[in-house]
BADODREN-298009 format. One record per residue: residue in three letters; x, y, z of N, C-alpha, C, O in turn. Coordinates in pm, whole numbers, plus 50000, padded with zeros to 5 digits. Each point is the difference from the previous one (the first is absolute). Layout:
% residues N
alaXYZXYZXYZXYZ ...
//
This chain:
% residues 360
unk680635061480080500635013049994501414999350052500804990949981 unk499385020150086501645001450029500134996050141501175000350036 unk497964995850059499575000250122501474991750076500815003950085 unk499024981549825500904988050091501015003049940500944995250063 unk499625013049800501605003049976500535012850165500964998550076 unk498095011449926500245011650092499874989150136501074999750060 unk498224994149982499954992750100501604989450020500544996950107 unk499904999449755501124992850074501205009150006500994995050056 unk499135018249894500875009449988499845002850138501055001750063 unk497984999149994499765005250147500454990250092500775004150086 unk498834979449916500744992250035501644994149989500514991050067 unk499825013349878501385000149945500785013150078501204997550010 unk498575010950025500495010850081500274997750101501155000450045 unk497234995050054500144995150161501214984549981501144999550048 unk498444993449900501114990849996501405003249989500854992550048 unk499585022449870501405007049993500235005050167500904996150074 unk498225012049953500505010750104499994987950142500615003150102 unk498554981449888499724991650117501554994349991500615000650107 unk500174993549770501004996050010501335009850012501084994350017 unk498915016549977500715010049969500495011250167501055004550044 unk497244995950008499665012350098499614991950112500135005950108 unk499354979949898499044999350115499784999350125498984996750060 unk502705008750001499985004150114500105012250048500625001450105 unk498835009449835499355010649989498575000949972499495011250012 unk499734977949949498925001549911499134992850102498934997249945 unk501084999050171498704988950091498825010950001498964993850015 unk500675025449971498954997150024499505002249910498794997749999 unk501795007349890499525003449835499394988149943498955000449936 unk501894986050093500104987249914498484995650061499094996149926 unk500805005150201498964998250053498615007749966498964994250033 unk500925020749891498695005549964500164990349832499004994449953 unk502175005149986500144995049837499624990950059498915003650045 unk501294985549988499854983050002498645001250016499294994349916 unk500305010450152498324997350058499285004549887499314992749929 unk500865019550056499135006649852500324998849869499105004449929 unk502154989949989500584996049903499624986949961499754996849884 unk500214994650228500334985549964498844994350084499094996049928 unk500715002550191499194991950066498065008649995498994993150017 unk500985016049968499025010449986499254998349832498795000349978 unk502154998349936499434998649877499924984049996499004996849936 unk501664993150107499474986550033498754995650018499154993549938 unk501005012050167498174999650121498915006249910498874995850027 unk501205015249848498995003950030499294991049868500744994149921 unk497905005750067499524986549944499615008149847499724992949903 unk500275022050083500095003549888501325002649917499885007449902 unk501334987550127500744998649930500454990549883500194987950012 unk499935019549871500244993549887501044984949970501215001949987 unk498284984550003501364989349962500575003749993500884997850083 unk499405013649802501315002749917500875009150149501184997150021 unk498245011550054501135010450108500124986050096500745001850096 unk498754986449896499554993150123501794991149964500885000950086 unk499304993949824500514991749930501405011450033500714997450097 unk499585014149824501175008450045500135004250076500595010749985 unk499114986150137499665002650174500734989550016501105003350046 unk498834989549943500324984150065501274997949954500934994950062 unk499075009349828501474997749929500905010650073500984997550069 unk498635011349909500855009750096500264993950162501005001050072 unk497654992249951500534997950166501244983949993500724995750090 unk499114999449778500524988850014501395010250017500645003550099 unk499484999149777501325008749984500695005650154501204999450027 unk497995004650042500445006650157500474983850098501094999650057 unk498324993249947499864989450044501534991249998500554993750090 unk499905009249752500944992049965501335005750060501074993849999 unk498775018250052501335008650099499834988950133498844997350033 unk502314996150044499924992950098499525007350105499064996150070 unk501665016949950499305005550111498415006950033499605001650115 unk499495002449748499005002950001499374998650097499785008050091 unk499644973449885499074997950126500135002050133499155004750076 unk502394990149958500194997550117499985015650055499565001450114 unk500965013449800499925011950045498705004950020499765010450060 unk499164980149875498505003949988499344997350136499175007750048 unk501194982150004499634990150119500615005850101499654994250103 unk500985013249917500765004750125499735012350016499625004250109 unk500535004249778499975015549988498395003050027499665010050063 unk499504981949892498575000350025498984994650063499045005450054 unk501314980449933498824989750040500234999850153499044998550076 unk502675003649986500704996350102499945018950074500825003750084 unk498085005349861500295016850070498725000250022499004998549929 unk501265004050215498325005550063499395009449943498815001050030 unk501785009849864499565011949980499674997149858499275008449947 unk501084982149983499874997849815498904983249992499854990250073 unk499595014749790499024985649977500834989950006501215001550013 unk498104985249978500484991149940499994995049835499124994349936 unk502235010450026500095004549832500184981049997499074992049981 unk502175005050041499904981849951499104996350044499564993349907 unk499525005650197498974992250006498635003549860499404992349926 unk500585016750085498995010949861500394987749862499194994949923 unk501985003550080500705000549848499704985350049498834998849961 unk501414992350084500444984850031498744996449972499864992049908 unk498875013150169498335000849999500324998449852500484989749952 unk499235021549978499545006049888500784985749852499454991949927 unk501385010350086500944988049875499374986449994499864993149899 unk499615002750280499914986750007498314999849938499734991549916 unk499455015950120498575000149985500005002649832499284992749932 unk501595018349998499514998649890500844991749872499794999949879 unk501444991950223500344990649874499514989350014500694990349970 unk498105007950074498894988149978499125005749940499455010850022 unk500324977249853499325000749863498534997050069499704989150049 unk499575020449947498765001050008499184988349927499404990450048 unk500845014949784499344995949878500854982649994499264991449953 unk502245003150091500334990349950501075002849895500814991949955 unk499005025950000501114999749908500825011950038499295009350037 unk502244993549965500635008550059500475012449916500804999849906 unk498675009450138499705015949945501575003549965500854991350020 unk499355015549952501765002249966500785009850156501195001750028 unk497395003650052500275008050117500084991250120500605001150107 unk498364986749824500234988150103501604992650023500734997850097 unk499325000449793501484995949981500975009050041501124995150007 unk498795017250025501435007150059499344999250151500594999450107 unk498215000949870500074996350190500544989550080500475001550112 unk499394983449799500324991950007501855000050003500614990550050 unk500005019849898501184994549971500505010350162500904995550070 unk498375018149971500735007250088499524992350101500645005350091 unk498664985449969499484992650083501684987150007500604997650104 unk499694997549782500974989949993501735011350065500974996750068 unk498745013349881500915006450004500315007350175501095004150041 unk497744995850027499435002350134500704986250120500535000250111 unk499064988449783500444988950103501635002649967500675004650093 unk499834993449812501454997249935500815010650146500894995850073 unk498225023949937501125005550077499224994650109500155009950071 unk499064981650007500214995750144500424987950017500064997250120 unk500364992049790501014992649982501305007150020500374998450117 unk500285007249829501265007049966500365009650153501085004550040 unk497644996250014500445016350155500064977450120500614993850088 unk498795005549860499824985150130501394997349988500745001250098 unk499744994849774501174992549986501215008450067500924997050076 unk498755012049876501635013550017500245004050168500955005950051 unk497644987950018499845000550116500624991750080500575000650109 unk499094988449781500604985350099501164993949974500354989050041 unk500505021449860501414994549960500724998050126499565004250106 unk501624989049882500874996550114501245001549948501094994950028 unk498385017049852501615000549949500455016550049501105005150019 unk498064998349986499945019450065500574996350134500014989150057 unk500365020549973501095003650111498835000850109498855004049982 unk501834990350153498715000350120499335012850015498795001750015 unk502445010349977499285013250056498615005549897498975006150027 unk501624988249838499305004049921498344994049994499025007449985 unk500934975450032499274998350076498895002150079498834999249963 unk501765004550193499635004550113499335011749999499135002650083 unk501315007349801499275014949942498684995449919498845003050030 unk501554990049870498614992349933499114992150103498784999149985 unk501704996750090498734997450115499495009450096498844997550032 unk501745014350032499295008950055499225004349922498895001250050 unk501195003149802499515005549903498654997550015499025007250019 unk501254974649962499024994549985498794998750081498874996749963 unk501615006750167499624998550120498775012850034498864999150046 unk501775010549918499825013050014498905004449896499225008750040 unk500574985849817499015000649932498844988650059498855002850035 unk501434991049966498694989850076499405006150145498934995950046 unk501895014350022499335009150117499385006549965498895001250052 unk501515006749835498895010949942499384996549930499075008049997 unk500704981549908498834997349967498914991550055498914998749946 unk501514995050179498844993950091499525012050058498835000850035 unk502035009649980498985013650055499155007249918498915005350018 unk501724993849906499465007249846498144990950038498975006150029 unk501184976549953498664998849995499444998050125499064992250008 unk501225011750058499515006250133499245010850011498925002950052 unk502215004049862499035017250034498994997749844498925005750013 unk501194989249888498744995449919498994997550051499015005549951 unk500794984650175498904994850031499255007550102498795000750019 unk502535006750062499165012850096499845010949924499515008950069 unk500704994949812499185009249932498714997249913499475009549942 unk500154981250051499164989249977498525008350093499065007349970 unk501684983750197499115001050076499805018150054498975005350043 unk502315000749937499975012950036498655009849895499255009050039 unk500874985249830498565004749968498535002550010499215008949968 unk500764975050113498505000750084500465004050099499495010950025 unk501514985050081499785003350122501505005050061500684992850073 unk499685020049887500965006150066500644992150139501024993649978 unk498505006350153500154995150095500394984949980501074996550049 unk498354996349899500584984949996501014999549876501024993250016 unk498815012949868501565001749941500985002850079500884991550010 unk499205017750045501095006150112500544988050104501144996850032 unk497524997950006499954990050078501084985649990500494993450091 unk499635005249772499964989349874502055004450067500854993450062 unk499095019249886501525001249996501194998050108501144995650000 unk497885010850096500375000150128500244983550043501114996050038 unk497904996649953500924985550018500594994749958500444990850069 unk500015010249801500754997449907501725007750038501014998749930 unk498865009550207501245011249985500115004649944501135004449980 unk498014998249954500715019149859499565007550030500485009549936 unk498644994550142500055014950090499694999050142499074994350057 unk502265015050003499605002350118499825020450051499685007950088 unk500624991249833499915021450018499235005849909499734993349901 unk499795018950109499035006649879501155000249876499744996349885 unk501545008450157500874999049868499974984549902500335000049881 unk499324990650175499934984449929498805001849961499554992949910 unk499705017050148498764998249923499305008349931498815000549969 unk502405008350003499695009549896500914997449924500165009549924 unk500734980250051500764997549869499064985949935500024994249891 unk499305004150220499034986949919499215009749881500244998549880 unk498495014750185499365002949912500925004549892499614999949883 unk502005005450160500315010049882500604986149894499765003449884 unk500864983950115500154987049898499314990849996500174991049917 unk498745009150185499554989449944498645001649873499235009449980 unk500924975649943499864998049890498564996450013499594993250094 unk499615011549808498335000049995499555009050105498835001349964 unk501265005050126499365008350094499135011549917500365007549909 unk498184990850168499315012749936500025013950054499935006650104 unk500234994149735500625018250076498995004950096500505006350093 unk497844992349909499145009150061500204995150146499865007550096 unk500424980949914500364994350143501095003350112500095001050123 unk500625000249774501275003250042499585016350045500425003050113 unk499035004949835499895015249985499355006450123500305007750091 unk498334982949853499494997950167500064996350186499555005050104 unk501514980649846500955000250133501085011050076500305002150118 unk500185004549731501495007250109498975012350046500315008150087 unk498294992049835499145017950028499535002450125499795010750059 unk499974971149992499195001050135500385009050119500965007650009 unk498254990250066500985011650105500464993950144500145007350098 unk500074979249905499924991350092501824999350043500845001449911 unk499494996750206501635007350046500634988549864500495004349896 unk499364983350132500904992549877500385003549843500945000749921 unk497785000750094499685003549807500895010550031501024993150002 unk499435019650027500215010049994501304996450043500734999349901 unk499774998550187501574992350001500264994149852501175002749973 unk498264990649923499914991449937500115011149872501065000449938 unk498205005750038499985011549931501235007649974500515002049889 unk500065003450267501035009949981501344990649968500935006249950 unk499294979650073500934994749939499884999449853500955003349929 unk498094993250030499594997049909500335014949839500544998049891 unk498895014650163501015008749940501095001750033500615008649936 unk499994985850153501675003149996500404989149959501054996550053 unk498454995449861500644991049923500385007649832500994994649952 unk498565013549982500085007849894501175005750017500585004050101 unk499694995949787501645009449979499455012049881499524996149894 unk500585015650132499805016149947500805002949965499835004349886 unk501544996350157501265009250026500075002949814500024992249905 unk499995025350107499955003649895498835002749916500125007349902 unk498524986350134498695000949919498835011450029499144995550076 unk500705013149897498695009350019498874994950101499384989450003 unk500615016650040498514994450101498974990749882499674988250013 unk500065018649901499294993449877500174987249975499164992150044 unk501915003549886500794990749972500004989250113499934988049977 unk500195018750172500054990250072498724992150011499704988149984 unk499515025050055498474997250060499584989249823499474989250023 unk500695013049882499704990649914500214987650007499164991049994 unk502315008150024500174983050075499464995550099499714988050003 unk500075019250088499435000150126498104988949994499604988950034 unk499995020249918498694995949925499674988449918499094991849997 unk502185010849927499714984949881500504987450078500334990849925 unk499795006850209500314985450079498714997750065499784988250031 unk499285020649997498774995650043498735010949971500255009449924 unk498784989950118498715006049953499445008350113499084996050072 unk501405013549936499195014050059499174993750020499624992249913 unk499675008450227498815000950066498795012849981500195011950025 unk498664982649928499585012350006499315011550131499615011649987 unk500454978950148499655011750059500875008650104500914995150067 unk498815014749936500935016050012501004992550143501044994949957 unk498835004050170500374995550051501684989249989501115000050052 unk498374994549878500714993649968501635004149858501234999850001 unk497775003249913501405009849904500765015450143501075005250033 unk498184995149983500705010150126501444990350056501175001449967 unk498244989350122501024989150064501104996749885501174998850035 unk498515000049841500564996949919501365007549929501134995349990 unk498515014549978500465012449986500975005150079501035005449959 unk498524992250204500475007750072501624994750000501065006350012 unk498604976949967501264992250050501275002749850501215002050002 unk497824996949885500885004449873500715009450032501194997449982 unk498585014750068500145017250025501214993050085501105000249945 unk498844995550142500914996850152501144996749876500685009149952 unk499414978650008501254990449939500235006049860500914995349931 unk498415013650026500565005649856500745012950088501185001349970 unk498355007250121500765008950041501424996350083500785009250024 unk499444981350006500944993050073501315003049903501035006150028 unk498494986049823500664997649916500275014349894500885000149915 unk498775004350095499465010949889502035009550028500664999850104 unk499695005949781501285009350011499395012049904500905007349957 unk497944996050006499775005849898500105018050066500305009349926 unk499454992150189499775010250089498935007550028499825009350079 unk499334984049824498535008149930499195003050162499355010050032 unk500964977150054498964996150103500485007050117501204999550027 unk497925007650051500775008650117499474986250185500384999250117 unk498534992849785499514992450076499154983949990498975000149933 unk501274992350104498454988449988499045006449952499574998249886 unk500055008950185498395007050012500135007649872499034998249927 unk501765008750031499955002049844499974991949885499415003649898 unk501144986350111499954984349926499284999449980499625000849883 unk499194996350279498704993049997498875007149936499104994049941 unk500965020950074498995005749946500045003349876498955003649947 unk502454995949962500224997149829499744988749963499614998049885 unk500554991650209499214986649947498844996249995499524990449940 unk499945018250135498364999050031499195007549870498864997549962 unk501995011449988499495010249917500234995649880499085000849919 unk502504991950031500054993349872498734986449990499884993649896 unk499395004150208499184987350002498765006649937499574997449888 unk499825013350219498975011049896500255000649895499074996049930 unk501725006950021500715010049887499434990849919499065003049927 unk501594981650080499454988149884498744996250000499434997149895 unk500045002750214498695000150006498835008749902499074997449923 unk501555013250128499575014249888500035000049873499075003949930 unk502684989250003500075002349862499434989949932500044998549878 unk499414994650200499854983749877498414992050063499564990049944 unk499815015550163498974992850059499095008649917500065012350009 unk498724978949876499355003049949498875007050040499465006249908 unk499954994850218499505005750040500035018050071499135007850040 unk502164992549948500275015250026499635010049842500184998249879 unk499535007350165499455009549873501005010649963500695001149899 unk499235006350205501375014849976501094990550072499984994450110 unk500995005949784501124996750065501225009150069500005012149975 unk500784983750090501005011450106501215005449861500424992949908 unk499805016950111501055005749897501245003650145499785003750115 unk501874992549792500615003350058500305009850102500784997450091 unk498335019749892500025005850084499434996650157500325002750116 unk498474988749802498904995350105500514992850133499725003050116 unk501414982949820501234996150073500595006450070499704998750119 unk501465011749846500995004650067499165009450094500605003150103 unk498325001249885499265010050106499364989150140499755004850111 unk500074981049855499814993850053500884991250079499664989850059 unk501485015449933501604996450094500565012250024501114999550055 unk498385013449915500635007550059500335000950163499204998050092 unk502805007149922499805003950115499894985350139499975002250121 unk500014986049824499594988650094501324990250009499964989450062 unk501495016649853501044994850068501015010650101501205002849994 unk497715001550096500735001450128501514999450005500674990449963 unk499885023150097501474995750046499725001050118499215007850054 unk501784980350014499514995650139501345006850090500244998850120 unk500495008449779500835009050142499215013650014499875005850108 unk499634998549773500145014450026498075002750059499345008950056 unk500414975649882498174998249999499345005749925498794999350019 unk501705008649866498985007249922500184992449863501024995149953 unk497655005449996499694993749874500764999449874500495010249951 unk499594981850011501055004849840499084986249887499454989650033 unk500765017049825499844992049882500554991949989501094997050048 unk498234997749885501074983949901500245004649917499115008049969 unk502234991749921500075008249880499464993649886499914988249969 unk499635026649953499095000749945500054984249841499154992049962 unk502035010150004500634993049917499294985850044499204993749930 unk501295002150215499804987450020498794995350050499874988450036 unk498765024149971498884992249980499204998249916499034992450000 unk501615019549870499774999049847500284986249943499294994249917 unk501655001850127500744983749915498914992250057499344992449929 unk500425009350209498734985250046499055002649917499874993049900 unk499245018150127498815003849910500194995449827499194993649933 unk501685010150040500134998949834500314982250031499294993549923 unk501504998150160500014987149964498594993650074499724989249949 unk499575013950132498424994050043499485002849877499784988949951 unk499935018749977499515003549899500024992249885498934995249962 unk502325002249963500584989949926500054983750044500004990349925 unk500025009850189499644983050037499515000550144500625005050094 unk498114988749911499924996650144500044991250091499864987949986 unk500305016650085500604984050119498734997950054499235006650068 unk500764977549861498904990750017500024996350141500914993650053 unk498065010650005499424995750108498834988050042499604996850112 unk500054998349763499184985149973500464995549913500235003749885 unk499974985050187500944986549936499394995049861499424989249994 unk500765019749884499424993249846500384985449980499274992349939 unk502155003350127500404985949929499624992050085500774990649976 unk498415005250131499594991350122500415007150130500415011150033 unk499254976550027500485007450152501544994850039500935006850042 unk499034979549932501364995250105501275003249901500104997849879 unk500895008350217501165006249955500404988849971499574989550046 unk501795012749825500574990749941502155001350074500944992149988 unk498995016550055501485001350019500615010850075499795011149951 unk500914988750158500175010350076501175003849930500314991549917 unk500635020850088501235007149979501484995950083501185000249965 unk498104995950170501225002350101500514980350047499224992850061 unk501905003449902500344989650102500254999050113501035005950035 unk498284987650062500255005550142501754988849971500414993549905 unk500215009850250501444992549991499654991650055500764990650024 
//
């Protein structure tokens, strides 16, 4: 069909806007690369024919000098992003070996972006080790160099304590701590918020506890999120999709409470007269989803049902008497819980694939 013509039209674009845009483009290039190219690779029901114009396309990316080396640094070398060249380096070498003895035509472009793989780490070695570049210039290419090999020995550092942080919270933590990468709840709430494979229910469960650390650990841990500008909604959505709600009450309370704290911190919207108003619209947009989409509720809540159920509970704290949230803006939550809900069990696995934030 038309599949691999529309497929290389699609490949042919990211290759425009990568040579054109791509220092604007690290976190876009990063959802395309993964789901465009390395995503339809991997998966084992894909057709020769998209398999074959995949490859060609990646050769095609490959043959830009800077590709890889921007692939390897921007990703493999960021605590907060997969490892995209390692994915791709895996993937070329395993399937341009001929199974059968005879080489598939997809085999053969694997084979050639694999040749094309060594050619740019020949070419970054050499340009490294000229002695014809000026010292300073040099001396910059070696901190460079220096400086990516720090972060990625940490990088598999915090791999292996998220590893162990799955079975055993305490000796992951443990893991890091001798290693020097955390010494404060803030180091160790930028571990759960980048590091790579961590399960969300684990993670969800640790910051819920109610133990003095966890809870130090916690409240850094939402003030790592950036709001400025986003609806309580919007926030609390991101908020959620980095780890997995706990289900017992206790605990989403703790949870909540600390969101409420660091979204109100941030918040310019004016809506909020308080925390405690935050917390109890966040508590209520959590019902609310619960209500519209848990198969087991029978009568479901109608918008009036909502706004009668926040009436009056954002407090003004000079004058002390009760006031609404306007009406407008708990119509928009209701009408968007309604239209999509914020998944609170993890459909795609448990262990997170990628945090948002680079710590510095």
């Amino acid at each position: 069909g038309d599949e691999p013509v529309t497929m290389q039209l699609a490949l042919a674009v990211v290759r425009t806007l990568y040579s054109n845009m791509k220092r604007y483009l690290r976190g876009p290039l990063e959802v395309i690369y993964s789901r465009l190219y390395l995503a339809v690779l991997e998966d084992r029901s894909t057709s020769e024919a998209i398999k074959e114009v995949v490859l060609e396309g990646l050769l095609d990316l490959t043959s830009l000098p800077s590709f890889l080396p921007d692939l390897y640094a921007n990703y493999d070398c960021s605590l907060a992003s997969p490892n995209l060249f390692e994915r791709t380096v895996k993937f070329v070498c395993k399937h341009s070996f001929p199974v059968s003895g005879v080489f598939s035509n997809s085999q053969t472009a694997a084979l050639h972006v694999v040749a094309a793989a060594l050619t740019s780490i020949e070419t970054c070695c050499s340009s490294s080790s000229s002695s014809s570049s000026p010292a300073a210039h040099n001396d910059e290419g070696v901190r460079e160099s220096e400086r990516l090999q720090r972060v990625k020995l940490r990088k598999r550092r915090y791999t292996a304590a998220a590893d162990m942080f799955n079975r055993d919270p305490r000796k992951g933590l443990e893991m890091l701590k001798e290693a020097g990468l955390i010494h404060t709840p803030r180091d160790t709430a930028i571990f759960l918020k980048v590091g790579q494979g961590l399960d969300k229910r684990v993670v969800g469960d640790f910051v819920g506890e109610r133990e003095e650390n966890n809870q130090a650990v916690l409240k850094e841990y939402a003030e790592l999120f950036h709001w400025a500008g986003d609806s309580v909604l919007e926030a609390l959505r991101g908020f959620l999709e980095a780890f997995m709600l706990p289900g017992e009450a206790q605990k989403i309370e703790r949870i909540t409470d600390n969101f409420a704290k660091a979204y109100y911190k941030q918040d310019r919207s004016e809506i909020f007269n308080s925390e405690d108003a935050v917390h109890i619209l966040t508590f209520s947009i959590i019902m609310l989803n619960t209500d519209q989409h848990s198969p087991n509720v029978k009568k479901r809540m109608t918008v009036e049902d909502f706004i009668r159920n926040v009436r009056g509970t954002n407090e003004n704290k000079t004058t002390k008497k009760p006031e609404d949230f306007p009406r407008a803006y708990l119509e928009a939550i209701f009408k968007s819980i309604g239209e999509r809900e914020i998944k609170l069990k993890d459909d795609g696995g448990s262990p997170s694939s990628a945090g948002p934030m680079q710590p510095s």
